[in-house]
DORO-698372 format. One record per residue (C-alpha): residue number from 1; y, x, z. Coordinates in steps of 0.05 Angstrom, whole numbers, plus 5000, padded with zeros to 4 digits. Last residue first. Example, Ala and Ser with C-alpha at 12.3 -4.5 7.8 and 13.67 -1.06 7.14 Angstrom:
2
SITE   i   py   px   pz
SITE   2 4979 5273 5143
SITE   1 4910 5246 5156
***
This chain:
423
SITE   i   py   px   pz
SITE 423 5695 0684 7665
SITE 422 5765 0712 7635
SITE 421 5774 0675 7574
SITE 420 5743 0609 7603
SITE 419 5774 0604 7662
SITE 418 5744 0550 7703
SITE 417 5782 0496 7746
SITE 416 5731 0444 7721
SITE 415 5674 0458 7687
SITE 414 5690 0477 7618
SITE 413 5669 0433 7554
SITE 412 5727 0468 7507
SITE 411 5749 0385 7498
SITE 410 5768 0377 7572
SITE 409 5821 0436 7561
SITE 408 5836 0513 7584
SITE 407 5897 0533 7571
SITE 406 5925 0590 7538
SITE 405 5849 0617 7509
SITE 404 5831 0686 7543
SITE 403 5861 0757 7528
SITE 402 5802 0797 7573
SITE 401 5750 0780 7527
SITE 400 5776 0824 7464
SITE 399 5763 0886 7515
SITE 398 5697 0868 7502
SITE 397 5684 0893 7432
SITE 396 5691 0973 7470
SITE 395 5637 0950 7509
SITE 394 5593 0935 7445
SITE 393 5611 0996 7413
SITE 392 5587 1033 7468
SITE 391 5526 0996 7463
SITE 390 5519 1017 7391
SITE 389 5536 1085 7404
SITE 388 5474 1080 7452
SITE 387 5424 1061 7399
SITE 386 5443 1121 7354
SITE 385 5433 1165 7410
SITE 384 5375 1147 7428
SITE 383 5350 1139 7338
SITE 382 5384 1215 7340
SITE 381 5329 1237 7396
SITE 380 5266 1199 7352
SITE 379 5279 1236 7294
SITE 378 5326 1259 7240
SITE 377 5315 1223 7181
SITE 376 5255 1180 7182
SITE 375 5285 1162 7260
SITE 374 5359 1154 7223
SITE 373 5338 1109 7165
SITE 372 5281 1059 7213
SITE 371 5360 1053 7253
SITE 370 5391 1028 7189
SITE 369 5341 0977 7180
SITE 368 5348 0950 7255
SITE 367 5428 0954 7246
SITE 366 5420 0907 7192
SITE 365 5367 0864 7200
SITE 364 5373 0856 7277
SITE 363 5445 0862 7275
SITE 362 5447 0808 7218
SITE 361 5405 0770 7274
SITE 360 5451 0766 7326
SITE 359 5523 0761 7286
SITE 358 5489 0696 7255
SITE 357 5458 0663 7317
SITE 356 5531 0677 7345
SITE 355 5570 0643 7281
SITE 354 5519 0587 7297
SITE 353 5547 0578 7354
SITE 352 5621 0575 7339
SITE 351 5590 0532 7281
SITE 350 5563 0488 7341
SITE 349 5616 0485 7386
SITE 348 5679 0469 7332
SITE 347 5693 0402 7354
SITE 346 5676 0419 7427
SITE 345 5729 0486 7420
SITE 344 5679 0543 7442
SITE 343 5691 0579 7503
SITE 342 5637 0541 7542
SITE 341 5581 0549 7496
SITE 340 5607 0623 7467
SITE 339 5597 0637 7544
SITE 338 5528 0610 7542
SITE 337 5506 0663 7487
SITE 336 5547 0726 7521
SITE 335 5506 0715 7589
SITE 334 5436 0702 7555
SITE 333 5450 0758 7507
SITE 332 5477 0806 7576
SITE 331 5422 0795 7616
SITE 330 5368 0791 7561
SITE 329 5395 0868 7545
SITE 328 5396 0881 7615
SITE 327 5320 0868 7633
SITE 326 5301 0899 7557
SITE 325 5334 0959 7572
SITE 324 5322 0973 7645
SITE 323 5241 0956 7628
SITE 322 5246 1003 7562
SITE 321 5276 1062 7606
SITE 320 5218 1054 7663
SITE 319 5160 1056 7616
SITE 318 5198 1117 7574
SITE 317 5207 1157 7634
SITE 316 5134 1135 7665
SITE 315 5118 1159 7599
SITE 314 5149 1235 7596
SITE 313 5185 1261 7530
SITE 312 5257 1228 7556
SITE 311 5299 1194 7498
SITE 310 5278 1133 7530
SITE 309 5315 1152 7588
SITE 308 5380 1141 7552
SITE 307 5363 1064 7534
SITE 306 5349 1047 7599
SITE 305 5425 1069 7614
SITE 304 5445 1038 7543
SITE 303 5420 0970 7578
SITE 302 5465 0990 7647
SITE 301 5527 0991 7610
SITE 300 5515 0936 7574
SITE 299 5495 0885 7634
SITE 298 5560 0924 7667
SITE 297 5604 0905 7621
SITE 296 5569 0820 7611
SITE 295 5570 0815 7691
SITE 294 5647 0837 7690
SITE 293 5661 0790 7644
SITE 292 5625 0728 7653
SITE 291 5640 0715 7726
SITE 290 5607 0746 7797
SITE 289 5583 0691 7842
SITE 288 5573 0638 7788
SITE 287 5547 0706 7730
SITE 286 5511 0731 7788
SITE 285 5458 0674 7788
SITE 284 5457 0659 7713
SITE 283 5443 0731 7705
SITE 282 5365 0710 7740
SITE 281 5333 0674 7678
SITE 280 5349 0722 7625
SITE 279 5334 0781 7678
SITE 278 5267 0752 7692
SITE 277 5253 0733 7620
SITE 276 5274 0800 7591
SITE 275 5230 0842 7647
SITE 274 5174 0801 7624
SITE 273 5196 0834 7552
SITE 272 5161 0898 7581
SITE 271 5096 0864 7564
SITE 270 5118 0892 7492
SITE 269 5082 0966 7508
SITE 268 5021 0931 7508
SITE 267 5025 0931 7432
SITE 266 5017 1011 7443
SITE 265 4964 1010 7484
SITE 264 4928 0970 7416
SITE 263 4949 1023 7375
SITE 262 4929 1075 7414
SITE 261 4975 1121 7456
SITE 260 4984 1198 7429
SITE 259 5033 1215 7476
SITE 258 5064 1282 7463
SITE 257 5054 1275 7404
SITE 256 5058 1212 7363
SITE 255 5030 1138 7377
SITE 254 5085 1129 7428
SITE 253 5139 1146 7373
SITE 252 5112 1103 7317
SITE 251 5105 1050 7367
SITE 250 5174 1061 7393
SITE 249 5207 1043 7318
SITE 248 5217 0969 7309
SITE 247 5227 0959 7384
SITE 246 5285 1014 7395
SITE 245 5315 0988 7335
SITE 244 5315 0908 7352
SITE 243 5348 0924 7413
SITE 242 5408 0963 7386
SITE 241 5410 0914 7334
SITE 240 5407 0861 7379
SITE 239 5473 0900 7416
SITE 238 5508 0907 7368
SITE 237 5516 0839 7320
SITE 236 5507 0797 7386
SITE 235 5559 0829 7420
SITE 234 5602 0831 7359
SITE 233 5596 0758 7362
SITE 232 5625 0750 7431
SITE 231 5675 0791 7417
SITE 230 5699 0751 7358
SITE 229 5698 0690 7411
SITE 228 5745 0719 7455
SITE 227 5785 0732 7393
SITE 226 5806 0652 7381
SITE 225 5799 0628 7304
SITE 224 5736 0647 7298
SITE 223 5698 0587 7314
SITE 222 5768 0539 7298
SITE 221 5761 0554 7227
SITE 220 5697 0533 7217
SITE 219 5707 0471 7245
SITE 218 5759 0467 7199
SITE 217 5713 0495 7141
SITE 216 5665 0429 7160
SITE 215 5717 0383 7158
SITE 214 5749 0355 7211
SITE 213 5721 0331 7278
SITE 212 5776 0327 7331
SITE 211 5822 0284 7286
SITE 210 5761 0234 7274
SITE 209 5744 0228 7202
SITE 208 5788 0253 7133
SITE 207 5730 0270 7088
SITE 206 5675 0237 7090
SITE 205 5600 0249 7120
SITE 204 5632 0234 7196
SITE 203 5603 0277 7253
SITE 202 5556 0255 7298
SITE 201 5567 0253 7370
SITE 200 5522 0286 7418
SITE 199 5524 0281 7488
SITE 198 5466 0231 7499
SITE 197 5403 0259 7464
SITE 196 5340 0228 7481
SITE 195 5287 0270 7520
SITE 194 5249 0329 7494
SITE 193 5182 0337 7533
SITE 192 5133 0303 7487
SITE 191 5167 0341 7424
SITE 190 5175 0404 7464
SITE 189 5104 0411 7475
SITE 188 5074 0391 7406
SITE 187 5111 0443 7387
SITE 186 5089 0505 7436
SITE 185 5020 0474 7418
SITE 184 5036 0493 7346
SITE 183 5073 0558 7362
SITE 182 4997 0588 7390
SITE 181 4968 0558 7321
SITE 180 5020 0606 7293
SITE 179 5011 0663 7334
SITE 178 4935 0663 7321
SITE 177 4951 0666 7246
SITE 176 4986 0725 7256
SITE 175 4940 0758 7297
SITE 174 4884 0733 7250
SITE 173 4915 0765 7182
SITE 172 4928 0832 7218
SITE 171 4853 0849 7233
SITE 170 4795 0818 7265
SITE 169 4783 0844 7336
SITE 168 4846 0885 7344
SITE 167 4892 0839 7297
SITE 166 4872 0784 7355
SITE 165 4904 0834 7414
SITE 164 4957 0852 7373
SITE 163 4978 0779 7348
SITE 162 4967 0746 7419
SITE 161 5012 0808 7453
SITE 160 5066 0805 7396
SITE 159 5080 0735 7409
SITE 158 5073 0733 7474
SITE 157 5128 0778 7489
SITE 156 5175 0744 7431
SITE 155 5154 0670 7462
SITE 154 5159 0696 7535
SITE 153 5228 0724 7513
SITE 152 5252 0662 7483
SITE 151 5227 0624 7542
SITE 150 5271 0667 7577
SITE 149 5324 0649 7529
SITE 148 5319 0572 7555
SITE 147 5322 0591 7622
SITE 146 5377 0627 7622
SITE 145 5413 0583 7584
SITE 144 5392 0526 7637
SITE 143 5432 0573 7688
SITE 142 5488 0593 7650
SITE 141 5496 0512 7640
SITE 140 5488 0493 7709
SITE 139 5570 0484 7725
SITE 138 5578 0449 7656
SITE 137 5526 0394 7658
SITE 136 5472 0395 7622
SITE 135 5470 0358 7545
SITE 134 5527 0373 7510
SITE 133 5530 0446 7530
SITE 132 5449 0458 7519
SITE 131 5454 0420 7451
SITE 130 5500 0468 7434
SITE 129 5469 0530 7464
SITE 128 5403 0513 7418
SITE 127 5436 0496 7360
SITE 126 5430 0559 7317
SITE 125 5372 0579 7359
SITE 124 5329 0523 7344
SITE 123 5342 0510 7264
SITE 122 5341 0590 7254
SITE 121 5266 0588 7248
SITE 120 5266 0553 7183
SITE 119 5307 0607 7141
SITE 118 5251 0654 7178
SITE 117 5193 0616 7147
SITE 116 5230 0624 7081
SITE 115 5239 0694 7081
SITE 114 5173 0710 7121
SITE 113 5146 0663 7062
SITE 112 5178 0718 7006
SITE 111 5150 0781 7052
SITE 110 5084 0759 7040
SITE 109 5089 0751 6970
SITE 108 5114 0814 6962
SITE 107 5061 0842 7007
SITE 106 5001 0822 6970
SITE 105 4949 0764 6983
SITE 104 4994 0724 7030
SITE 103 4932 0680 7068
SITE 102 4970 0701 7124
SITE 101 5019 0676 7110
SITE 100 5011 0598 7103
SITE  99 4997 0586 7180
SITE  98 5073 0605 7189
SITE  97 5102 0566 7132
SITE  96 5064 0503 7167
SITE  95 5107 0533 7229
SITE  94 5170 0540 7202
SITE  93 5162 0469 7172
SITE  92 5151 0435 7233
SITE  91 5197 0482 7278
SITE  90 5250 0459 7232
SITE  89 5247 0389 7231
SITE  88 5245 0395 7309
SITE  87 5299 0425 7316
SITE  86 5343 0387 7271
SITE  85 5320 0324 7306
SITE  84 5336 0344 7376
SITE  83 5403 0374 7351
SITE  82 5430 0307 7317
SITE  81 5434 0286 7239
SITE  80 5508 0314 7218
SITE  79 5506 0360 7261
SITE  78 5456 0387 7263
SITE  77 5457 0388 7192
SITE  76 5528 0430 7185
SITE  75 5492 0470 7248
SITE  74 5433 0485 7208
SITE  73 5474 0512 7151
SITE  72 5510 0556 7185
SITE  71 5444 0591 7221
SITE  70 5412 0593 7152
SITE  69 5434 0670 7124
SITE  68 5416 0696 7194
SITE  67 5346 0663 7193
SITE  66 5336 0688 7131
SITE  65 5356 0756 7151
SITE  64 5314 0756 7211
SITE  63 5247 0741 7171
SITE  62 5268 0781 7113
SITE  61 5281 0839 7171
SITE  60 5212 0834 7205
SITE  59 5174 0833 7138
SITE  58 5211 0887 7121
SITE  57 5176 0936 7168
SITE  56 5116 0937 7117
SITE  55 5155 0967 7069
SITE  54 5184 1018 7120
SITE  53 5117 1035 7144
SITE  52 5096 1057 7069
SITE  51 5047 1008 7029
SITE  50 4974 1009 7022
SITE  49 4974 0937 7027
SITE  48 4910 0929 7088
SITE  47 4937 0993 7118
SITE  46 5010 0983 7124
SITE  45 4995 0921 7147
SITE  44 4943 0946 7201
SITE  43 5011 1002 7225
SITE  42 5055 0929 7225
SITE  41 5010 0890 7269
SITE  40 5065 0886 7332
SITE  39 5114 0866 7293
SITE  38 5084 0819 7253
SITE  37 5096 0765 7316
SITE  36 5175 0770 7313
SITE  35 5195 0712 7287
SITE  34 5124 0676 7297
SITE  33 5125 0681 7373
SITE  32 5201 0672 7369
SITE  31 5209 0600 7348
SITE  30 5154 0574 7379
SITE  29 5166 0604 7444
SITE  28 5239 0589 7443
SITE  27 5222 0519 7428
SITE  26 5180 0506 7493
SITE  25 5227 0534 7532
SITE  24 5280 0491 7498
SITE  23 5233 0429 7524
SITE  22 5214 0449 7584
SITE  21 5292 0452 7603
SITE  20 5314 0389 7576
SITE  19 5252 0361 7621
SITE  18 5282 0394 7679
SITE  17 5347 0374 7673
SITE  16 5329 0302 7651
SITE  15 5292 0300 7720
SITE  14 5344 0318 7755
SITE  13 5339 0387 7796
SITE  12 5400 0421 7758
SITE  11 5454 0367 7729
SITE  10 5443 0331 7665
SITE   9 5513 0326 7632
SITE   8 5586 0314 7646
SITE   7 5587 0235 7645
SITE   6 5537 0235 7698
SITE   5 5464 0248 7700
SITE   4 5412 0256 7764
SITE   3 5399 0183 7755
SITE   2 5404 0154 7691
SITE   1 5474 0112 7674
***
C-alpha cells in the first residue's frame, strides 16, 4: 500500500493527493478554456459573419448542449474503460476539434464543431467527482472538489482573457485558436501528473454481473431514485443558468449607456471569475465546520444578493455585484457537486454524476437562451430579476435535502459517522 493512501483514498498532503489534484486542475482548464472561450469574442463574431448577437451567442449553447447531451454517455464509457482514460480520450479529441474552428469559414459550420467539440468536453466533468470520490479519501473530498472546480474557474477566467486579449490584436479566429494551444499544455499537464487509478472497478459488458453493478438503466435508476439527489440537480439546472445569463449578456450591457466600456474593458470584466476560484477552493473549509446544507442556502442566498446589485446603473455597483455572484455561485456548485459524490449509491456514482453535469449545462443552454429572450425583450432590469427567480427557485429545490437517505452505508462512499442527507 503507497504511503499517504489507505483503503479509503488519497488523503490531503500525500503525494498522490497532490498529484490527483494537479491533475483535475489541469483538466478543468482545458476543458473550460475552450468551452467557454467564444464568449468573450462574440461582438468580432458577429462582425466577421454578419450575423445578429443571438446567432453568434449559439456557439456558446451548441457547445454546452453537446456537452449536456454526452455527460450519460461518458459515464457508461467511463465506466466501462476507467475515468483517467476517458478523460484523457476526450480532452484529445476536444482539443484537435478546438484548433479546427477557427478555420470555420461560415457560422453554421462553426457552430457544428462547437457541437462536437462540446460533446467531447463533457468526458472530464461527467467523471470528474467520481474519480475524485474513488480516488481521495472521504473526509478531504469537499476539499479536493474545491480545488478541482477552481481550476475550472481559472480555465473559464483564462479562457476568455487569452481569447479577448489575442482577438484584440488579430481578430476572433486567433483568440480562439490561442485558447486551444493554451488547453494543449493544460493536456500535456494532466497526462504527466495523473497517477494510476486504484478505486475504480470496472463494470461487467454482460448482462447479469456483480449484484452492486447492474445494468446500465439500474444504475440509472438508483441516480434519481433518492430526492436529495433531485435537488442536487435542480441546483445545477438553476443556478448555471442563472450564471450563464448574467455572463452571456453583461457585455452588451457594459458596452451601453451609461457606461460605454470598450470591448476589450469589457473582456476584463471575466477576471471576476478569480473570485470563483477562491470561493470554490475555500467552501470546502466551512462546509467541515458548517455541513452541506446550510453552507449550500446561504451560498444561494448570498449569489442572488450579488446578483441584485447588478441591476444598479453605477460600476463599482456592478464590479462588486459580479464578484458576490461569481464567489458564491462557485461556492455553492463546488458544494452541491461533491455532495452528489458522497450521496450517491457507489454503484450508481457516476450516472448520479453525470445526471449533475447534465442538469448544469442544460441550464446553461437553456435558461442562458431564455435569458438573451428577456434582455432583447424587456431589458437589462427584467434579465436581474429574471436571474434572481432562478435562485429562488434554487432554495426552494433544497428543501428536498432535508429528507436524507435511511441509513447511511459503506457503499454511498461516506466518511464515517456522516449524514449524508443532512450534511
Amino acid at each position: 500500500m503507497a504511503a499517504g493512501r489507505d483503503t479509503l483514498g488519497h488523503r490531503a498532503g500525500s503525494a498522490g493527493y497532490r498529484r490527483v489534484t494537479v491533475a483535475m486542475t489541469a483538466a478543468g482548464i482545458a476543458t473550460f478554456a475552450q468551452l467557454y472561450a467564444v464568449q468573450a469574442v462574440l461582438p468580432g463574431m458577429a462582425d466577421d459573419f454578419s450575423a445578429a448577437a443571438s446567432t453568434v451567442a449559439l456557439s456558446v449553447s451548441f457547445a454546452t448542449a453537446g456537452l449536456a447531451a454526452c455527460v450519460l454517455v461518458w459515464s457508461g464509457v467511463a465506466d466501462r474503460f476507467g475515468r483517467v482514460g476517458t478523460m484523457s480520450a476526450a480532452l484529445a479529441v476536444s482539443t484537435v476539434l478546438g484548433l479546427a474552428a477557427p478555420f470555420a469559414p461560415e457560422i453554421w459550420s462553426l457552430l457544428a464543431l462547437r457541437a462536437l467539440q462540446g460533446a467531447f468536453l463533457g468526458g472530464v466533468p461527467a467523471v470528474a467527482m467520481a474519480y475524485l470520490a474513488e480516488e481521495i479519501a472521504p473526509a478531504h473530498l469537499s476539499r479536493a472538489a474545491g480545488i478541482f472546480i477552481a481550476g475550472n474557474t481559472v480555465g473559464g477566467m483564462s479562457g476568455r482573457l487569452v481569447a479577448g486579449a489575442v482577438a484584440d490584436l488579430g481578430g476572433w479566429r486567433w483568440g480562439v485558436g490561442a485558447d486551444s494551444l493554451l488547453a494543449l499544455a493544460a493536456l500535456a499537464a494532466f497526462l504527466i501528473a495523473v497517477p494510476p487509478a486504484r478505486g475504480f472497478v470496472p463494470r461487467p459488458r454482460a448482462r447479469g454481473g456483480p449484484p452492486d453493478g447492474g445494468g446500465l438503466l439500474r444504475r440509472l435508476g438508483g441516480a434519481v431514485a433518492d430526492p436529495g439527489l433531485l435537488a442536487l440537480y435542480a441546483h445545477a439546472l438553476l443556478l448555471m443558468g442563472a450564471f450563464v445569463t448574467v455572463y452571456n449578456y453583461l457585455g452588451f450591457r457594459m458596452m451601453d449607456a451609461p457606461f460605454g466600456l470598450s470591448q476589450t474593458l469589457v473582456a476584463f470584466l471575466f477576471a471576476a471569475y478569480l473570485a470563483g476560484t477562491v470561493g470554490s477552493a475555500a467552501v470546502g473549509r466551512a462546509v467541515e465546520r458548517f455541513g452541506r446544507h446550510p453552507v449550500l442556502l446561504v451560498c444561494v442566498a448570498l449569489m442572488a444578493g450579488g446578483a441584485a446589485l447588478l441591476r444598479l446603473p453605477a460600476f463599482s455597483a456592478v464590479a462588486a455585484g459580479l464578484l458576490v455572484l461569481t464567489f458564491f455561485f462557485f461556492a455553492a456548485h463546488t458544494t452541491a457537486s461533491a455532495w452528489v459524490g458522497h450521496r450517491a449509491r457507489r454503484f450508481a456514482r457516476a450516472q448520479a454524476a453525470a445526471l449533475y453535469t447534465l442538469a448544469y449545462y442544460l441550464g446553461s443552454s437553456a435558461f442562458g437562451w431564455l435569458g438573451g429572450l428577456v434582455y432583447d425583450t424587456w431589458g437589462w432590469g427584467a434579465v436581474v430579476g429574471y436571474v434572481v427567480a432562478l435562485c429562488a427557485l434554487a432554495l426552494v429545490s433544497g428543501l428536498g435535502l432535508r429528507a436524507g437517505p435511511k441509513a447511511a452505508s459503506p457503499e454511498r462512499g461516506g466518511a464515517p459517522g456522516e449524514a449524508h442527507g443532512t450534511g
